[in-house]
C-alpha positions as CSV (number, residue, x, y, z in Angstrom):
1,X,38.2,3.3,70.4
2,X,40.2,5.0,73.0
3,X,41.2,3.3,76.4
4,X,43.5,4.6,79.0
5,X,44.0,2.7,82.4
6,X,43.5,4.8,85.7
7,X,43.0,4.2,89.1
8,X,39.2,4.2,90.1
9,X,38.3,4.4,93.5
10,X,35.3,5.1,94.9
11,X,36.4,9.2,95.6
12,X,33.6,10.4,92.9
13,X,30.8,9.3,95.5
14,X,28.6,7.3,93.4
15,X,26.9,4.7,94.7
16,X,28.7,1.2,93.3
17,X,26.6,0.2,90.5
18,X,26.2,-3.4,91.4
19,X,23.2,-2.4,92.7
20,X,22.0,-0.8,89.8
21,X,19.6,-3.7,88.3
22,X,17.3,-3.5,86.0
23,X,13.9,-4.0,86.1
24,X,13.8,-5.7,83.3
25,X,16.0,-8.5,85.1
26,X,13.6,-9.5,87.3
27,X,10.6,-11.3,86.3
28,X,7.8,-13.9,87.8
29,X,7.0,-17.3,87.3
30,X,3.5,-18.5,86.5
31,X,1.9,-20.9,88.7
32,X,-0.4,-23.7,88.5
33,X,-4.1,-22.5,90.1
34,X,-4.4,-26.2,91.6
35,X,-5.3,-26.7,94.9
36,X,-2.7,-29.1,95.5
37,X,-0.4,-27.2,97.5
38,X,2.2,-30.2,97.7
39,X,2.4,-30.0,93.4
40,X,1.4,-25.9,93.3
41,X,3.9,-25.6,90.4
42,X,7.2,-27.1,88.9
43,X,10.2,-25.5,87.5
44,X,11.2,-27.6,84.1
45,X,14.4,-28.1,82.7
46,X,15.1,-28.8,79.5
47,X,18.4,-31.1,79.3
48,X,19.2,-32.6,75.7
49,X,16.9,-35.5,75.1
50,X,15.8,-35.6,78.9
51,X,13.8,-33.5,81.4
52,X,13.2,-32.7,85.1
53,X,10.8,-31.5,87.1
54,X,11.6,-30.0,90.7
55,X,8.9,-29.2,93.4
56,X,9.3,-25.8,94.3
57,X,7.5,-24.1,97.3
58,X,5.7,-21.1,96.8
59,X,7.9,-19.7,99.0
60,X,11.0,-20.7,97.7
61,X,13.3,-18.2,95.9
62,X,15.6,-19.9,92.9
63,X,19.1,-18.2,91.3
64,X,16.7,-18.2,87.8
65,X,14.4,-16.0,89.2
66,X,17.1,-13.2,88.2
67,X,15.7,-13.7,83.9
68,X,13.7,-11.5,81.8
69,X,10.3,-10.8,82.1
70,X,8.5,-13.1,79.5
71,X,5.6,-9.7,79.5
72,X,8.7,-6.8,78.4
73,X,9.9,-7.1,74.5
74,X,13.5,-7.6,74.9
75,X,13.9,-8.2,70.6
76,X,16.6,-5.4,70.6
77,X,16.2,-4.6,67.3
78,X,18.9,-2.0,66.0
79,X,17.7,1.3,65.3
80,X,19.2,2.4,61.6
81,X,21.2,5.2,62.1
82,X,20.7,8.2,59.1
83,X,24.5,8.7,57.5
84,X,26.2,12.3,58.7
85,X,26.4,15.0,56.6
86,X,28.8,17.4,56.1
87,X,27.4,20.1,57.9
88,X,25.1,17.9,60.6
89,X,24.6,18.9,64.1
90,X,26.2,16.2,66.4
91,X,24.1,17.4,69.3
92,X,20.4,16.7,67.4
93,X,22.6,13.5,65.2
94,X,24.1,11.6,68.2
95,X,27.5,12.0,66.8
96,X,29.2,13.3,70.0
97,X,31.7,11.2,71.9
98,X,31.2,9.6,75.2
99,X,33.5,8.5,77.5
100,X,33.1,4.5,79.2
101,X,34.6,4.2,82.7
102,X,34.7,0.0,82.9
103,X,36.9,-0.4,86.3
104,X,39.8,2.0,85.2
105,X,40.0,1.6,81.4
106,X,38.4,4.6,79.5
107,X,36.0,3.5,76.1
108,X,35.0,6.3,74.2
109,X,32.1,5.7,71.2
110,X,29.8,8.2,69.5
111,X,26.2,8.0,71.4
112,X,24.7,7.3,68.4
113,X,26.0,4.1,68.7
114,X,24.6,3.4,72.2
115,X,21.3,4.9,70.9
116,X,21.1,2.0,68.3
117,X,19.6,-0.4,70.8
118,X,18.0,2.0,72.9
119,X,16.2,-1.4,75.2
120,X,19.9,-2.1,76.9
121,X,21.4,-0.7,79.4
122,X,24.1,1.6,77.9
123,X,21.2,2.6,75.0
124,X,18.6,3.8,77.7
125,X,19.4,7.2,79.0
126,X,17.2,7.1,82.4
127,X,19.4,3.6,82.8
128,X,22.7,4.7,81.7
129,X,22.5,8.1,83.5
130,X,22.4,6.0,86.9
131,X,26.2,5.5,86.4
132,X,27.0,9.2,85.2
133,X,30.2,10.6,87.0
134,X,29.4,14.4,87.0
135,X,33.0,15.2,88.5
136,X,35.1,13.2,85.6
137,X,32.2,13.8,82.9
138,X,32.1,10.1,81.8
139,X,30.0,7.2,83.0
140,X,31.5,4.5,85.4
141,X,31.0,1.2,85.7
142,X,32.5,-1.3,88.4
143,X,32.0,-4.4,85.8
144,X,34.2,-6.9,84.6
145,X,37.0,-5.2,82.0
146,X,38.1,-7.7,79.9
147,X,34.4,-8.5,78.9
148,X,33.4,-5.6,77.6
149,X,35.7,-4.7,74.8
150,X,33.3,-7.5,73.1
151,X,30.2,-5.7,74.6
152,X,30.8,-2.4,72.7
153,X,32.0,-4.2,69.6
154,X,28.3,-6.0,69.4
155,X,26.5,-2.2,69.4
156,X,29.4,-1.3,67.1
157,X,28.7,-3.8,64.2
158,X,25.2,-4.4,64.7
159,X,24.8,-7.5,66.4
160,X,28.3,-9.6,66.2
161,X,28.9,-11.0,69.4
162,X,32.1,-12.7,70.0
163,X,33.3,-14.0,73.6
164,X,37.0,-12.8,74.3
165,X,39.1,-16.1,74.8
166,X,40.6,-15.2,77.9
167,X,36.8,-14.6,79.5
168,X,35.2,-17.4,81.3
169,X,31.7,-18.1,79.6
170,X,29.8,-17.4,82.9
171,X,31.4,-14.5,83.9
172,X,30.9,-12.9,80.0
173,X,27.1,-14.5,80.4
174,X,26.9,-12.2,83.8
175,X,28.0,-9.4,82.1
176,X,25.6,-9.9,79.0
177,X,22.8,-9.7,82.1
178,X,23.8,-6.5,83.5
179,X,24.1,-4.7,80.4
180,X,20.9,-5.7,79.3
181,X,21.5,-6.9,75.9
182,X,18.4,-8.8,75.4
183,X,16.8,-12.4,76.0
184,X,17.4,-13.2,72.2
185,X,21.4,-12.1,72.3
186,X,21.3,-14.1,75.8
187,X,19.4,-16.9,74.5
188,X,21.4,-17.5,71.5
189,X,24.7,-16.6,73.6
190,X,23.8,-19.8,76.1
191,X,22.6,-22.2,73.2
192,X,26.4,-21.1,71.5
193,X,27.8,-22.1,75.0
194,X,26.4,-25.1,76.0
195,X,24.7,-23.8,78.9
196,X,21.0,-25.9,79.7
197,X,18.5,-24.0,78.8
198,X,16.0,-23.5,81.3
199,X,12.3,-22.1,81.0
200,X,9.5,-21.4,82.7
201,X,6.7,-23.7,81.3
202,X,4.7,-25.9,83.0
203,X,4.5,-29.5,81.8
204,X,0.9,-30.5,81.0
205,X,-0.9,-32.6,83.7
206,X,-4.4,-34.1,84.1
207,X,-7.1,-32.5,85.2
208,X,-8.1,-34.2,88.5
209,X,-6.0,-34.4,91.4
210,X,-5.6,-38.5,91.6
211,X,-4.7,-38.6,87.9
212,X,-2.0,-36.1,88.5
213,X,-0.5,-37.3,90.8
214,X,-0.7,-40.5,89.3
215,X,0.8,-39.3,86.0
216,X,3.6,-37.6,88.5
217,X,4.3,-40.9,90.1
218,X,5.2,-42.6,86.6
219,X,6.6,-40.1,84.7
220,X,8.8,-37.4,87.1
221,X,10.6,-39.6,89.8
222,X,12.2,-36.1,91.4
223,X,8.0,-35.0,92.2
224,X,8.5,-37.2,95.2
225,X,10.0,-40.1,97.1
226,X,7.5,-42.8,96.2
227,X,8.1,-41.6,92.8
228,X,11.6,-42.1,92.7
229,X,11.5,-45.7,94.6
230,X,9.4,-46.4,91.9
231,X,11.8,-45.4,89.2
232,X,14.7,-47.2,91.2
233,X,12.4,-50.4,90.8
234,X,11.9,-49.7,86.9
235,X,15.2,-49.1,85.9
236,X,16.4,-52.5,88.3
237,X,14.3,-54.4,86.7
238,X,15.1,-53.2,82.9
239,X,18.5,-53.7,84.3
240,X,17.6,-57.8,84.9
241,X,15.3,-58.2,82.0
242,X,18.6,-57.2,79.9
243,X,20.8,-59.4,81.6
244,X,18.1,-62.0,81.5
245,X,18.5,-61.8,78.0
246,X,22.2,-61.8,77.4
247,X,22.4,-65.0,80.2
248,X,20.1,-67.1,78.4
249,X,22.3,-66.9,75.1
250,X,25.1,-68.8,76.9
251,X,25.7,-72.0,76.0
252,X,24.4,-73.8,79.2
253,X,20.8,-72.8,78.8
254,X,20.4,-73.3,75.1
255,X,17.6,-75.7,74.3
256,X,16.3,-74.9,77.7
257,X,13.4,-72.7,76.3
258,X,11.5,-75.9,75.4
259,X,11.0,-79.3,76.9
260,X,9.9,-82.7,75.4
261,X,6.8,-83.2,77.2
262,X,4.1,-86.6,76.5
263,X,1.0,-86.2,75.9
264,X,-1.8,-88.9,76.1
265,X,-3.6,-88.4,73.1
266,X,-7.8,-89.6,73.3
267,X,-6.6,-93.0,71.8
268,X,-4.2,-93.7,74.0
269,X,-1.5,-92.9,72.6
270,X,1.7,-91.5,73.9
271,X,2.8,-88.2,71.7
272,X,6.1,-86.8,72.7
273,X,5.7,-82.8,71.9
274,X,7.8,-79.7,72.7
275,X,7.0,-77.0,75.1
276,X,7.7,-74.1,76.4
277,X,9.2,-74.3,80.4
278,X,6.8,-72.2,81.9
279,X,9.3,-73.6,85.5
280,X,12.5,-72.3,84.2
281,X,14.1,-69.4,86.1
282,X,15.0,-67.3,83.2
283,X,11.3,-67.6,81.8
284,X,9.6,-66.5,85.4
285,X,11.7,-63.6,85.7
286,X,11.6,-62.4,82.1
287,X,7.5,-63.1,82.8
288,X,7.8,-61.1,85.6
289,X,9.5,-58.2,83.9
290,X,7.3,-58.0,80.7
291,X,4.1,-58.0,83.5
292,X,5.9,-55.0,85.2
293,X,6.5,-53.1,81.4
294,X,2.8,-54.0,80.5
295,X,1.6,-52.2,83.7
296,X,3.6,-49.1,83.4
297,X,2.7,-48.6,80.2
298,X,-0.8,-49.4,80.2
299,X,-1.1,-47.0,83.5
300,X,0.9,-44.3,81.5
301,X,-1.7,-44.3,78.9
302,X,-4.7,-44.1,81.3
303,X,-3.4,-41.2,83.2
304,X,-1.7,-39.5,80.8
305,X,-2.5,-35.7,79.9
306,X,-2.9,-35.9,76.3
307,X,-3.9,-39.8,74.5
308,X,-2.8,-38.4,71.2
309,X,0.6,-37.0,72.6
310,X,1.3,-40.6,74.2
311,X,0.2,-42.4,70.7
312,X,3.1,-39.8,69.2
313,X,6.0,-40.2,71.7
314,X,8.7,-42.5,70.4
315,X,9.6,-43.9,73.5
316,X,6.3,-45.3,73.9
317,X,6.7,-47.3,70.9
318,X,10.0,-48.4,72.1
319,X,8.1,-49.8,75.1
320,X,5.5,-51.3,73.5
321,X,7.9,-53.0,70.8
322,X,10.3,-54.3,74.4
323,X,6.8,-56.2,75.2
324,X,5.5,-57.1,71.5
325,X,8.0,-60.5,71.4
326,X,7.0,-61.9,74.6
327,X,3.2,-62.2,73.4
328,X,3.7,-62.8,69.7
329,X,5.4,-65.9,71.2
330,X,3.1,-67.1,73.6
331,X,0.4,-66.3,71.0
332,X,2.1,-68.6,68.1
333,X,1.9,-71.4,71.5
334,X,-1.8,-71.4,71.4
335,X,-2.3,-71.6,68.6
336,X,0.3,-74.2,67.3
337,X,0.7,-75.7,70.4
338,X,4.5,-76.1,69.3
339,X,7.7,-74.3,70.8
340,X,10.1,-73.9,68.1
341,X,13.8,-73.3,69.5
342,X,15.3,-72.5,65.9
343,X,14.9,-69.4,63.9
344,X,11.6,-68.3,64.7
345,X,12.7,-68.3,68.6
346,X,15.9,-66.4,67.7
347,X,14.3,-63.9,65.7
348,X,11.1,-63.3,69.1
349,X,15.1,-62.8,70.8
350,X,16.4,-60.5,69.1
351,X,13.3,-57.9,69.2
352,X,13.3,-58.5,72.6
353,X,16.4,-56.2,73.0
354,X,14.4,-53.3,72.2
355,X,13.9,-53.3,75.8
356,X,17.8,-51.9,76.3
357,X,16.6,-49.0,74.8
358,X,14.5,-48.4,77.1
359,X,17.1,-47.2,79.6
360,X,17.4,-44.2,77.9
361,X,14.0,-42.8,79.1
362,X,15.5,-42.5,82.8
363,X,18.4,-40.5,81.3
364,X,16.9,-37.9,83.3
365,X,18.4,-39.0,86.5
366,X,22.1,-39.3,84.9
367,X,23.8,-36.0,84.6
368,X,26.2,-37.6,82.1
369,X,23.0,-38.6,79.6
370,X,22.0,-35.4,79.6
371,X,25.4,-33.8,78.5
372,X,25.8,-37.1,76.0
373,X,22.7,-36.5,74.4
374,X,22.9,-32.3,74.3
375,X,26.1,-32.8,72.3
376,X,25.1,-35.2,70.4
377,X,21.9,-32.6,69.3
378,X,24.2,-29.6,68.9
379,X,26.8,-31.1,66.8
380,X,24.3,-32.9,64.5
381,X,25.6,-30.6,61.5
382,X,29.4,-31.9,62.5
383,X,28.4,-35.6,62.6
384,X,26.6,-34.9,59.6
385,X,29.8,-33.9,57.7
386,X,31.9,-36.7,59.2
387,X,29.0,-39.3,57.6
388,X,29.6,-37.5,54.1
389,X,32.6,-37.3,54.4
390,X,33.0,-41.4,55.2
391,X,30.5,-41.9,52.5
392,X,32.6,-39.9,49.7
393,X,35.7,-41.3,50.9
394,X,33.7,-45.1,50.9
395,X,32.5,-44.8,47.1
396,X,36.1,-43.3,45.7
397,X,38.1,-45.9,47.4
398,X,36.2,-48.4,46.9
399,X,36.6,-47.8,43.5
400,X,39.4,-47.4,43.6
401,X,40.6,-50.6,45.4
402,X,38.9,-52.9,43.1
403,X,40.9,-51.5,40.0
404,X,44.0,-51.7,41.2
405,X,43.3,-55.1,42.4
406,X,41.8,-55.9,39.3
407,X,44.5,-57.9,37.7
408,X,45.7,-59.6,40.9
409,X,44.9,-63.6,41.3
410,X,42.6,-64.2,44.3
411,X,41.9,-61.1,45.2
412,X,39.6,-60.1,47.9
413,X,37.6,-57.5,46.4
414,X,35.7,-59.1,43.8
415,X,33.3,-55.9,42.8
416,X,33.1,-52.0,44.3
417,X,30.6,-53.0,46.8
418,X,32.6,-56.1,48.0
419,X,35.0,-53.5,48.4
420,X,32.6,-50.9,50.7
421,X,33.3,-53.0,53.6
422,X,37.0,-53.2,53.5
423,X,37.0,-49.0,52.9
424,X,34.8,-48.2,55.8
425,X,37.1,-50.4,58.4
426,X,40.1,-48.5,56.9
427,X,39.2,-44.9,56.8
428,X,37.6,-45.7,60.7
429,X,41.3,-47.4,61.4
430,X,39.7,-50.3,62.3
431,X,41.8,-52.6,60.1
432,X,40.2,-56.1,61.1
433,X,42.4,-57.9,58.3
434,X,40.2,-59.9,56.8
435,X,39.9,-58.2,53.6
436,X,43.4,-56.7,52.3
437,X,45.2,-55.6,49.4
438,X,47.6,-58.1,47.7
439,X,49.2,-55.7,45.1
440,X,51.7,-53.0,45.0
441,X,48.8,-50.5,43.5
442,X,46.8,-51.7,46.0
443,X,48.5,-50.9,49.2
444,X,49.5,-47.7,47.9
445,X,45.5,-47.3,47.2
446,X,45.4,-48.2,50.7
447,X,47.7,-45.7,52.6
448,X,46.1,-42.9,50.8
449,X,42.7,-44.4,52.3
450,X,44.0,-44.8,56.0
451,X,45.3,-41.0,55.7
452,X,42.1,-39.7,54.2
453,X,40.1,-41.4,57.0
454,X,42.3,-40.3,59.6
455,X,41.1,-36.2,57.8
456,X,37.8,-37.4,58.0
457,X,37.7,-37.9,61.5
458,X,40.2,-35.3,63.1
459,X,38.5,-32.6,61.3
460,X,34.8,-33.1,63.1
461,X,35.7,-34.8,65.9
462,X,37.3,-31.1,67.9
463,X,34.2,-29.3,67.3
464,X,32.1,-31.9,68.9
465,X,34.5,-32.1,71.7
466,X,34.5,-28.9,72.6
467,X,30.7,-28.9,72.7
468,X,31.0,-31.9,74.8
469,X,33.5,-29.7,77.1
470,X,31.5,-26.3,77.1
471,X,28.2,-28.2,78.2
472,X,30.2,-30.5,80.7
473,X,31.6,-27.2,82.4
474,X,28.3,-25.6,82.5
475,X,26.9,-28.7,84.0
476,X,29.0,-28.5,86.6
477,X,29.3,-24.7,87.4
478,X,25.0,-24.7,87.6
479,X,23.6,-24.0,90.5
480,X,22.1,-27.5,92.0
C-alpha cells in the first residue's frame, strides 16, 4: 500500500461525491394496512431487555430511513480470486494497480481486490466509476482519511474488520455506509459497538381496532398520552405496594396483621379468635394494589395478540407470582378461619416481593435500564468467566484453608464447605470478619486468596466496562 499526501481541491471538476449515494442505501418501511390512521404503523426498537414503540406519521421522514433495502442481498460474500501465474494477463486477471484518492492521501491496491466483493461500492464498477478523476487517472473520494486505511484492509484479508483507535465509532459506522460494505458487516460492526439495534418490524397486534388499541394502552405507554398516564399510575403504585411491604416489617406494625377478635359462639359462649384487620391502613392499600395488578393482568391476557405468547413471557409469571400471596392468604382465612402471624405469615411476605421485580417491565421508559440490561446481555461470556473463575478459586481455597487450619484449636473452618463461605467474601474483598484464619499457614493461605480474587475481578470487570461505555455513548449520540 502506497500513500502520498497532496492537496485536493476541487480543480479536477468532479462533482463532490457526498452526493453520490447509493441506491442500495435507501430503503422503505412496511406499513400496517389498518384503517386506523392515528396507529398506521410503529417504528420498534430493540433496547437490551426492553422495547419501544413510537407513532410515526405517514408522512414523517426518520434519520433510519437512510438503511438497506431488506428486498437487495447485501451477504457480500467474497468472490475467490484464481492465483496468478507466471505469464497471466493482468488486464483479463484484475492484477493491475489502482490508485485511491481519500481527501489527499493516495491508496493504491490491485483491482482484483476491489473485485472480490463486487456488491460495495469500491467493487461495483458503474458505482466506483462515479468518482473516476480522468485528469489525475485515479479515483477520488472526499471521505473521512483516517477511516479508510481499515476499509481497504477488510477487502484486503477477506473480511477482518478492525476500527482504527483514533476513529470515533459513528464516524467509522458512516463511513462503513457510504462504501457500501454490507448490512451483515454493518450489522455485526454495531452489535461489536454497542450501538441499539434498530429494525423495521412491526410488533404483533390484535385484529380489531378496540382490542388494539386496548393492548396499546397496557403494553406501549409512548402509543399515546392516556397510555403513558396509565403507566405513570402502574409504576406509582408498584412503587407503594413495595414500600407497603418494607413499612410493615418495622417494628411498630408487627402483630398488626391480626387482631383478637370475640366471637359469640351458638351456645353462648365468648371465643376470643385472631383475625385478619381488614381496617388497617397497610392492608387497604396493599388490597388496593393487588386489585390494580389483578386488572392489568387479567386485561393483558384478554386483549392480548397471541394467548400462547402471554402463557410464555416470563414477566407474566412474575406478575402473577407478585399476586399469588395475597390470595393464598386470604384463601387459608376461609378456610381455617385463623390468621397466623408466625412463619406461615412470613413466608406469604416474602413471595410477596416478587412484585419488586416487577419494575423492571417499565424499563423501557429509563434510558439507563436499557443500557444496564444491553451490557449485561453482551458481556454474558465475561460474567461467565468471572463466575468460574470465583468458583475455581472458591473450591481450591477452600481447601486449602481448612488444611492449614487443620491443627489449629478452635478454629473456624471446621470442613471445606464451612470454609466456601469465608473464600467467597475474601476473593470478592468483602472481608466481614466473622470467619478468619488463626494460624501462620493460614493467613498466608489467605493473602494468596485476597490477591487471586482481586485477578479474578480486574480481569473481567474492563471488558464489561467498556461495553457499558460504548453503549452509553451511542445512547447518547442517537438521534432522539
Amino acid at each position: 500500500m502506497h500513500f502520498v499526501a497532496r492537496n485536493t481541491t476541487n480543480e479536477t471538476g468532479l462533482r463532490p461525491p457526498n452526493h453520490h449515494l447509493s441506491p442500495g442505501v435507501y430503503g422503505h418501511r412496511h406499513r400496517s394496512n389498518s384503517n386506523d390512521s392515528k396507529h398506521s404503523w410503529f417504528k420498534y426498537k430493540l433496547a437490551g431487555s426492553g422495547s419501544q414503540i413510537i407513532p410515526s406519521s405517514d408522512n414523517e421522514a426518520t434519520d433510519d430511513e437512510v438503511d438497506f433495502n431488506e428486498n437487495e442481498d447485501l451477504t457480500q460474500e467474497f468472490v475467490k480470486s484464481n492465483e496468478l501465474t507466471k505469464d497471466h494477463d493482468c488486464a483479463k486477471e484484475g492484477c493491475n494497480r489502482v490508485v485511491l484518492n481519500v481527501s489527499g492521501m493516495r491508496f493504491e491496491t490491485q483491482m482484483r481486490t476491489l473485485n472480490r466483493l463486487p456488491h460495495t461500492l469500491l467493487g461495483d464498477k458503474e458505482k466506483r466509476d462515479k468518482f473516476w478523476d480522468p485528469r489525475t487517472q485515479e479515483y477520488f473520494f472526499d471521505r473521512h482519511r483516517p477511516s479508510f486505511p481499515a476499509i481497504l484492509y477488510f477487502y484486503q484479508s477477506g473480511g477482518r474488520l478492525e476500527r482504527p483507535i483514533e476513529v470515533p465509532s459513528d464516524i467509522f459506522l458512516s463511513e462503513l455506509q457510504f462504501f457500501e460494505l454490507g448490512k451483515n458487516v454493518i450489522n455485526s460492526y454495531k452489535k461489536k459497538e454497542g450501538f441499539f439495534m434498530e429494525t423495521d418490524e412491526i410488533p404483533e397486534m390484535p385484529e380489531g381496532t378496540f382490542q388494539r388499541r386496548i393492548w396499546e394502552l397496557l403494553e406501549y405507554p409512548e402509543s399515546s398520552i392516556p397510555a403513558r398516564v396509565l403507566a405513570v399510575f402502574s409504576v406509582v403504585l408498584i412503587v407503594t405496594s413495595v414500600a407497603t411491604f418494607c413499612v410493615e416489617t418495622l417494628p411498630v406494625f408487627n402483630g398488626t396483621q391480626c387482631v383478637n377478635t370475640t366471637i359469640i359462639s351458638e351456645n353462648g359462649e365468648a371465643i376470643s379468635r385472631l383475625m385478619p384487620n381488614f381496617v388497617h391502613p397497610l392492608f387497604i392499600i396493599e388490597s388496593v394494589c393487588i386489585a390494580w395488578f389483578v386488572i392489568e393482568l387479567i386485561a393483558r391476557f384478554i386483549f392480548c395478540p397471541s394467548k400462547l405468547k402471554f402463557m410464555k413471557s416470563m414477566i407474566n409469571w412474575i406478575d402473577l407470582a407478585s399476586i399469588t400471596p395475597y390470595f393464598i392468604f386470604m384463601t387459608v382465612f376461609l378456610v381455617t378461619w385463623k390468621c397466623e402471624q408466625g412463619n406461615q405469615g412470613g413466608i406469604l411476605s416474602v413471595l410477596r416481593v416478587f412484585r419488586v421485580v416487577r419494575i423492571f417491565k417499565l424499563s423501557k421508559h429509563s434510558e439507563g435500564l436499557k443500557i444496564l440490561g444491553k451490557t449485561l446481555q453482551t458481556s454474558m461470556q465475561e460474567l461467565s468467566m468471572f463466575v468460574l473463575f470465583l468458583a475455581i478459586g472458591i473450591v481450591i481455597f477452600g481447601g486449602a484453608i481448612y488444611y492449614a487450619e487443620l491443627p489449629e484449636k478452635h478454629t473456624f473452618f471446621t470442613s471445606i464447605p464451612d470454609a466456601f463461605w469465608w473464600a467467597v467474601v475474601s476473593m470478592t474483598t468483602v472481608g466481614y470478619g466473622d470467619v478468619y484464619p488463626k494460624g501462620v499457614f493460614g493467613k498466608l493461605v489467605g493473602s494468596l486468596t485476597v490477591l487471586c480474587g482481586l485477578l479474578a475481578i480486574a480481569l473481567p470487570v474492563p471488558v464489561i466496562v467498556t461495553n457499558f461505555n460504548n453503549f452509553y455513548r451511542n445512547s447518547m449520540n442517537k438521534p432522539k
